[in-house]
Structure formats: structure tokens, C-alpha cells
N, C-alpha and C positions, 0 to 999 in steps of 0.2 A: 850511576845508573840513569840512562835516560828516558823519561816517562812518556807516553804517548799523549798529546792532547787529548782530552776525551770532547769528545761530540755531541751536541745532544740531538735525541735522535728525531727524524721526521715523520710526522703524521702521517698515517695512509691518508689520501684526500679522499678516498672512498669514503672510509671509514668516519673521517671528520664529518663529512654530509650529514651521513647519516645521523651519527652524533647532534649535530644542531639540527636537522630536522625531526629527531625526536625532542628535542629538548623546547624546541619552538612551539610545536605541537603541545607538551606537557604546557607550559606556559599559555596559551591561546585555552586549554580546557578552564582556568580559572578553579581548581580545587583547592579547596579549605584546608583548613586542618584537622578534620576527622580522615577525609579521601587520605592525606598525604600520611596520619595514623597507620590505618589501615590497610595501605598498597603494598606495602612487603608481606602481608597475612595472609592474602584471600589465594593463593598458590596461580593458576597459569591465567587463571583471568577469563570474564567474557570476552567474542568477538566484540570489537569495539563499535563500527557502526550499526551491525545486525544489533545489539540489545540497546543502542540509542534512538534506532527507527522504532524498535518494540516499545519501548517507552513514551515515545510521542506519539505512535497510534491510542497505546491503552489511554490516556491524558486525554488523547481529544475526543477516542470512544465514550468514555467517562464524563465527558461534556456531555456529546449527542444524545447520550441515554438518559441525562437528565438527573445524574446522580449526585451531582456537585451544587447542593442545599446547602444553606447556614449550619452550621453545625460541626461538630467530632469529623467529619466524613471527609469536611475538608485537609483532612491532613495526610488524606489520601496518596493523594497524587505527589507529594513530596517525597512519602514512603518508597512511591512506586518505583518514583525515577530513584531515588537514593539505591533499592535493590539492583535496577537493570544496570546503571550507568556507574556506581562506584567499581565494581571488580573491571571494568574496563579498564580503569586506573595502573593493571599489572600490566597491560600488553606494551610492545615495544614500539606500537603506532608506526612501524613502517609497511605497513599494506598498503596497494595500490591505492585505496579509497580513504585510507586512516585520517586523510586530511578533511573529509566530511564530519569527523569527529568532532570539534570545538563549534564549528555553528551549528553542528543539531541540539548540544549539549545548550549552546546560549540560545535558542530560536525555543528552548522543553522549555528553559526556565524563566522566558520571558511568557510566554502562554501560561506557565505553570500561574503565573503571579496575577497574569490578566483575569484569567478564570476565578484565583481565587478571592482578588480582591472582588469584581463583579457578581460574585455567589454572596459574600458578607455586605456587600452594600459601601464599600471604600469609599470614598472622596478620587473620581477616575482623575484629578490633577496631581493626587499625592502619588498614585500609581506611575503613572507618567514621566514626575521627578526621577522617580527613584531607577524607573529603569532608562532614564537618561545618565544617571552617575552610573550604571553598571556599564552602558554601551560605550561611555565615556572613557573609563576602565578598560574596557574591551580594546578597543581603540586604540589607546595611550601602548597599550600593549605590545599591541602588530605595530603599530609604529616604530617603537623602540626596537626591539628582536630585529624587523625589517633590517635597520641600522649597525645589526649588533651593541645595541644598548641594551642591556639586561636589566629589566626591575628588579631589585630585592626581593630573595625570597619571601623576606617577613611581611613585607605587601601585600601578598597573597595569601600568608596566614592570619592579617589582622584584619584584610578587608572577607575574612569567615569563606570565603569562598560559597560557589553555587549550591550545595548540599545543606550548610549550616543557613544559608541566608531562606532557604524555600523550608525548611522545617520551622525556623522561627515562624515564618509568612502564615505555614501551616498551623502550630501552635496555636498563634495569636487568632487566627480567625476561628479554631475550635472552641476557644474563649472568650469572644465576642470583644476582643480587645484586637482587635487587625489594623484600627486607625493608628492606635498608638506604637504598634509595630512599625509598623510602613513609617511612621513621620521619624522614628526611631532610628531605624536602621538611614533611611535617606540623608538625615543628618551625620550620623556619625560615618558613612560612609560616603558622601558628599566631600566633607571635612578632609577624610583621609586621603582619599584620591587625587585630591585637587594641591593640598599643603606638598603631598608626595611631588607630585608630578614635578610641578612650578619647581620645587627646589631643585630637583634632579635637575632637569636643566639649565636654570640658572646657572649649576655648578658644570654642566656640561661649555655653557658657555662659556664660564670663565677658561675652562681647562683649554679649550679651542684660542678661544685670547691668548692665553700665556703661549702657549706653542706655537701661534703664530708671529707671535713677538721676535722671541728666540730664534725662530728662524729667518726673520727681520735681519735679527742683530748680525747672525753668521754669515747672512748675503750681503754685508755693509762693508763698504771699500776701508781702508785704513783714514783714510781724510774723514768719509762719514760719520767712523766709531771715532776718533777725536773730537768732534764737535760736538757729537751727542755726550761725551764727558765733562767736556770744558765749557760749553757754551759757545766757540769760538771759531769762527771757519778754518779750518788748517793752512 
């Protein structure tokens, strides 16, 4: 009986697109691990950038008006954006605009933080740090994907994501404890980001070195590969 080789079959490259352009997207939002909880729950989801723009108007309305004092209150606006901007989590982010998605998301939660540390009285250099290791983060991100380098997903559940990292913020400043937050999170997520990063490529480099080794070796005349064994000119 003669069997037919089997094939394996080929992507739509339609399809593929889109596949990593949702996937890049998912990645670029930086969600924690409550969002990533939750996304299978909340059924078809908000528009994605209509309830991220609704979320950073109410944020900054919530400024102008004067409402964001020392206090409980602060935890406001964490809540706010967690209600508008998690059920976005369910959409499939391919709408013409979906890709405004991740910087509205990081542009709330950097204001989110600016506001709230300047309502509690923060140390504004601690502020600063901290949203330099997120932007950092941010960053490392699109670089990578750009490349098709993929960060681990656990990177993204350890470094808490923007939902867990702006409720802590929120927390901490309703309890008059916001310094110790900030310097808190900055460190352990300073830490992570950075130890992550550097090794991924380190190891990226090496994997680039040995391949390019190998194929050194394969483009080597027969005189050359003898002398790289023996020592000895052929």
C-alpha cells in the first residue's frame, strides 16, 4: 500500500496578519492578570477605542473639576479606567482605529499616576522613575514584536499589568501610604524588566552567534574545514 506524503498545510496570509496584528496589539495593551482573568467573562465586550477615549476624558474631567484631593477618592479614577477599558479586552482589535488602543490605554495610565501622585503630595522624582520603567516596558515591547521577538507571557503577568499596577497607586494613596507604593512597585518592577530584557537577548545573541557559525562552517571549502580540525593548512 502506498501512502501519500502528507503536507502540512499553509497559512492564509490573510489570516496570519491578522493573527499577529491582534496579537501585537494584545501585547502593546500591557494587561495584568486580573484583564487576562477576566477576558473570556465579560461576553462581546466594549468598543475598544470609544470606552478608552470615555475613560481619559472622565480622568481629566475629574481633574478640572477639582475632585481628585488626598483621600479614598483617589481611587477613583483607577476604578474608572478598570470599568471602561477592561471589557475592551474581549474585542478582536481589528478595526480600522484598534491600533489607537495601547497608547490611549498607556497615555490614561500615565496621567492616571501623574494626577495621583500630585493630589497625595509624592516625591514627583519617584513618579518619574517609575513611569520611565513602564515606558521602558512599553518600549522593549514594540521592539521586540516589531522583530517578531515575543516577550513571555509571564512578563506580562508578573510585571501586574496597567489595571493591578493603577489600583495599587490608587490604594496606596487612599491610605496615605502612595510613597511607599511608588518606590515599591518602581523597584520590583525596575528589577523585572530590566533582568528580563538583558537576558532575552543576551540569549538572543548567542542563538544569532551559533547560526551564524554553522553556517560559516557549511560555506567552508574542504581545505578550510581541515584546517579548522587539525590546525594545519591542507
Amino acid at each position: 500500500m502506498i501512502t501519500q506524503p502528507q503536507t502540512t498545510p499553509v497559512p492564509d496570509p490573510y489570516e496570519e496578519r491578522l493573527r499577529v496584528q491582534t496579537a501585537r496589539l494584545l501585547a502593546y495593551r500591557d494587561d495584568g492578570p486580573l484583564v487576562t482573568a477576566l477576558r473570556g467573562r465579560i461576553g462581546p465586550g466594549l468598543p475598544a477605542v470609544p470606552a478608552a477615549v470615555a475613560a481619559l476624558v472622565l480622568i481629566i474631567a475629574m481633574a478640572a473639576a477639582g475632585m481628585l484631593k488626598d483621600g479614598p477618592v483617589l481611587l477613583l479614577p483607577p476604578v474608572v479606567m478598570l470599568v471602561l477599558v477592561l471589557p475592551t479586552a474581549a474585542r478582536d482589535h481589528l478595526g480600522r482605529i484598534d491600533w489607537l488602543l495601547p497608547p490611549l490605554i498607556r497615555a490614561t495610565e500615565f496621567l492616571t499616576i501623574i494626577l495621583i501622585g500630585l493630589a497625595a503630595d509624592a516625591p514627583k522624582w519617584l513618579m518619574y522613575v517609575l513611569l520611565y520603567v513602564i515606558g521602558y516596558h512599553t518600549y522593549d515591547t514594540v521592539y521586540r514584536t516589531r522583530q517578531s521577538i515575543w516577550p513571555p507571557d509571564w512578563v506580562f503577568r508578573a510585571g501586574l499589568g496597567w489595571e493591578i499596577r493603577l489600583l495599587l497607586i490608587g490604594a496606596g494613596a487612599a491610605l496615605g501610604v502612595l510613597t511607599w507604593v511608588l518606590a515599591a512597585l518602581t523597584v520590583y518592577l525596575g528589577v523585572l524588566f530590566a533582568v528580563e530584557s538583558v537576558t532575552s537577548w543576551v540569549r538572543l545573541d548567542k542563538q544569532s552567534a551559533m547560526q551564524a557559525s554553522a553556517s560559516d562552517d557549511l560555506e567552508a571549502s574542504p581545505e578550510e574545514a581541515q584546517e579548522q580540525v587539525t590546525g594545519e593548512p591542507a
